[in-house]
C-alpha positions as CSV (number, residue, x, y, z in Angstrom):
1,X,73.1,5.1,316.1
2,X,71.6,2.4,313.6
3,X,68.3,5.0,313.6
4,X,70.2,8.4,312.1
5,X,71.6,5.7,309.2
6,X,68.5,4.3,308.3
7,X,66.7,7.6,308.2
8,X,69.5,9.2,306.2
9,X,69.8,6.5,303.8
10,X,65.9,6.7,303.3
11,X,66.3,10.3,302.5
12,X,69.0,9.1,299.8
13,X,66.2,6.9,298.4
14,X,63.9,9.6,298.1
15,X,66.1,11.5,296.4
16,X,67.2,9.4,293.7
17,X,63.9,8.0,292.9
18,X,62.8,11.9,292.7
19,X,65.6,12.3,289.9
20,X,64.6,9.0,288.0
21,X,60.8,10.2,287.4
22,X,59.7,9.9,283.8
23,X,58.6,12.4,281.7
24,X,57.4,12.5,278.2
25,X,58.2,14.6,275.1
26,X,56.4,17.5,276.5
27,X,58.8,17.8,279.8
28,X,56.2,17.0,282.2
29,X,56.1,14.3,285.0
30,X,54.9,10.8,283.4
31,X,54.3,9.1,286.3
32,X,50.6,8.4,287.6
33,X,49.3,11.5,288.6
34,X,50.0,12.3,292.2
35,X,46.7,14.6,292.8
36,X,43.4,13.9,294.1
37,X,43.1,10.1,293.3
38,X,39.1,11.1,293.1
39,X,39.7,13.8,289.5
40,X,40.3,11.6,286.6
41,X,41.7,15.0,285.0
42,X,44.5,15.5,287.6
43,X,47.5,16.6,285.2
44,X,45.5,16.6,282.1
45,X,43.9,20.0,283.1
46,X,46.1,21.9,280.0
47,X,46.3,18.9,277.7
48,X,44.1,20.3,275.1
49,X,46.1,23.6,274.9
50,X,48.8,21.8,274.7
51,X,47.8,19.4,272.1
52,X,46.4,22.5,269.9
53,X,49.9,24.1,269.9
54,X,51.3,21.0,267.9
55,X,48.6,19.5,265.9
56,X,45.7,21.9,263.2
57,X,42.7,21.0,266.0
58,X,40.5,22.8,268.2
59,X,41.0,24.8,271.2
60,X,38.6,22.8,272.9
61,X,40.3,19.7,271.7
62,X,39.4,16.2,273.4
63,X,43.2,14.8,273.1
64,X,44.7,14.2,276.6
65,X,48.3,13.5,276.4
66,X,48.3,9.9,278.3
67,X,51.4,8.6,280.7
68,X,52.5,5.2,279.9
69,X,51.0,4.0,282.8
70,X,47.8,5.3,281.6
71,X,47.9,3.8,278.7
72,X,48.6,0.2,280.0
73,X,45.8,0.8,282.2
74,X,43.3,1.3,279.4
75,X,44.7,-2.0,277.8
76,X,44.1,-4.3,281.0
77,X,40.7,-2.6,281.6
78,X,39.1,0.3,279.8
79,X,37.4,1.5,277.2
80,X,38.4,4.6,275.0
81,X,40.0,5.7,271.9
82,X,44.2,5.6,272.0
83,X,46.2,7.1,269.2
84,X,49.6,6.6,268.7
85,X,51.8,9.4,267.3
86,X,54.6,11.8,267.8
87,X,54.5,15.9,266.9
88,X,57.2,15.4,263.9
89,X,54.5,12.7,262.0
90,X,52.7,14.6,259.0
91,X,50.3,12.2,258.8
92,X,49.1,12.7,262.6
93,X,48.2,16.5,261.1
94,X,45.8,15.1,259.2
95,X,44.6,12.1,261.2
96,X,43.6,13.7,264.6
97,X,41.7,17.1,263.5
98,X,39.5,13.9,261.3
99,X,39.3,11.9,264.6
100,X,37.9,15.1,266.6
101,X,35.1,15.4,264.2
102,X,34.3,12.0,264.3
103,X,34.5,11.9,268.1
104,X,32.4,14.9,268.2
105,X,29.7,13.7,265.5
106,X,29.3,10.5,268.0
107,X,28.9,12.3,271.1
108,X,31.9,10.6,272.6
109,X,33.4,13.7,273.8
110,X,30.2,14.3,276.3
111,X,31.4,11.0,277.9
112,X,32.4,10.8,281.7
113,X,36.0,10.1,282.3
114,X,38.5,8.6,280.0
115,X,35.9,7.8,277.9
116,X,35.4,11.1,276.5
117,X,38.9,12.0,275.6
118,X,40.8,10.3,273.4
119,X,44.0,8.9,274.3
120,X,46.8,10.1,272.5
121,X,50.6,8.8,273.1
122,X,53.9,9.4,272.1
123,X,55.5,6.6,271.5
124,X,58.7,7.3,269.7
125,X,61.1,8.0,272.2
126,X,59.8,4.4,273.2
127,X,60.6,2.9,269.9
128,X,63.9,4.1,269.2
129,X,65.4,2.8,272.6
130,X,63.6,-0.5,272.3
131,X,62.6,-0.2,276.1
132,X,60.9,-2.1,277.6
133,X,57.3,0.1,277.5
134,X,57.9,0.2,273.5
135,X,58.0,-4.1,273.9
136,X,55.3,-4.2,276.4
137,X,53.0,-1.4,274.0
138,X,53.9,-3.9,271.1
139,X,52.7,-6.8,273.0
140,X,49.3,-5.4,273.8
141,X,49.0,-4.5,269.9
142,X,50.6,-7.1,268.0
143,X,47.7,-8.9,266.4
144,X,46.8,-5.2,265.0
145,X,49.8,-4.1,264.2
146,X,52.2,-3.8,260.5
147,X,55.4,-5.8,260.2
148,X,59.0,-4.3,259.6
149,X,61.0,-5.3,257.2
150,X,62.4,-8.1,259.6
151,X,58.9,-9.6,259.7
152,X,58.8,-7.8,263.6
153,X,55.3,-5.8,264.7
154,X,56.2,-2.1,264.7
155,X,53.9,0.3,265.6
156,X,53.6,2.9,263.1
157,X,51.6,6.0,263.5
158,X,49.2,8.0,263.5
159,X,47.5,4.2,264.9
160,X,44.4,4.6,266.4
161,X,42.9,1.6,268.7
162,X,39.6,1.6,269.6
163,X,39.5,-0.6,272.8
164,X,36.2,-1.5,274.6
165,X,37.0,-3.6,278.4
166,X,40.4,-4.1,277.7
167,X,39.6,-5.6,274.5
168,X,40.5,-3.7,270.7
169,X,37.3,-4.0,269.0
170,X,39.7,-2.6,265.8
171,X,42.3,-0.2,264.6
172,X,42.9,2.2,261.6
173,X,46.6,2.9,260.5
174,X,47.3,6.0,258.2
175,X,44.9,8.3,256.6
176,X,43.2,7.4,253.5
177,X,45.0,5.2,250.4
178,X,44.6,8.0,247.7
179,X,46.7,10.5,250.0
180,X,50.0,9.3,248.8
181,X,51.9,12.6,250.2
182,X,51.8,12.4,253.8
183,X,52.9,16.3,253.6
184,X,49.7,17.0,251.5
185,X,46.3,18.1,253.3
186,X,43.5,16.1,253.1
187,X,40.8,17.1,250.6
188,X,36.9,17.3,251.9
189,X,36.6,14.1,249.9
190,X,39.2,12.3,251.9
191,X,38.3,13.8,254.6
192,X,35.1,12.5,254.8
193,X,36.1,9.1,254.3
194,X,38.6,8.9,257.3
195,X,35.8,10.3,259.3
196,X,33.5,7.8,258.3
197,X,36.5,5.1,258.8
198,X,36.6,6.3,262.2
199,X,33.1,6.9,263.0
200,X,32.5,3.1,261.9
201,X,34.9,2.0,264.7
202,X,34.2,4.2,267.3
203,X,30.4,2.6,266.8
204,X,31.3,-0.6,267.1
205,X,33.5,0.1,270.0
206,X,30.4,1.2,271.6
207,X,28.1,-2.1,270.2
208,X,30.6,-3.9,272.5
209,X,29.9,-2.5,275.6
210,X,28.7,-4.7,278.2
């Protein structure tokens, strides 16, 4: 008899682990992606679609819309570009159609693998529960990152990390200082000089390649 029970409770297991996956602001499964473990792109296939229905940038866009877990994994090891934001920020609107060009203008987005997308992640879900990936996420990024008013790192956004082995080579929160309404669009003058901001940092990312 003790073989039925064991079976049935496994199948209880299942079940409730099923019902406790993650999923992010989007409604889609946040756990590692379950596909062929070979395709680096396995449920990032419509990110860039995605990404262009919420934030002013391309069709074509080179934003994929990372899981937790990915993102933790590009802080132990990787190198890319990770952004931190969340679809109600106005500043994002004018931070990541900048970033595109300036990951365009380096060539970055003709880059194998995660590499040549940059990571973006919603983190503000995260934040406001105080869980324990908001801690972890604050822990990687603390050295970078702007106090509250307790004296506490918070990450803000739209913060962009540009991370070369594991390692942030440097970070650029905001937009520009003379933009002092978040709601207001960047002019071409501005716009230039967060390019250029960003275009610094994505070069020195790559100096730091071994």
């Amino acid at each position: 008899m003790r073989k039925p029970v064991a079976m049935f409770l496994s199948l209880i297991l299942l079940a409730v682990l099923s019902s406790c996956a993650a999923s992010d602001s989007f409604g889609r499964d946040s756990s590692p992606a379950v596909g062929d473990p070979t395709n680096w792109m396995s449920g990032h296939e419509n990110d860039a679609a995605v990404f262009a229905q919420i934030y002013p940038v391309s069709e074509d866009n080179p934003y994929l819309i990372a899981s937790y877990e990915e993102v933790v994994r590009l802080f132990e090891l990787g190198t890319g570009v990770l952004v931190f934001g969340f679809p109600d920020c106005p500043r994002c609107r004018n931070a990541f159609p900048a970033l595109e060009k300036a990951f365009s203008e380096m060539g970055m987005d003709q880059k194998e693998g995660f590499s040549g997308r940059i990571l973006y992640y919603n983190f503000y879900d995260d934040r406001e529960a105080d869980n324990e990936r908001y801690k972890t996420l604050v822990e990687y990024t603390k050295e970078f990152l702007t106090v509250d008013d307790n004296g506490n790192p918070r990450i803000y956004s739209p913060d962009v990390f540009f991370i070369t082995s594991g390692k942030i080579i440097g970070n650029h929160l905001d937009t520009v200082p003379s933009l002092t309404d978040p709601r207001d669009t960047l002019n071409a003058v501005q716009e230039a000089e967060l390019i250029s901001i960003y275009k610094e940092l994505i070069e020195k990312m790559e100096d730091c390649r071994c």
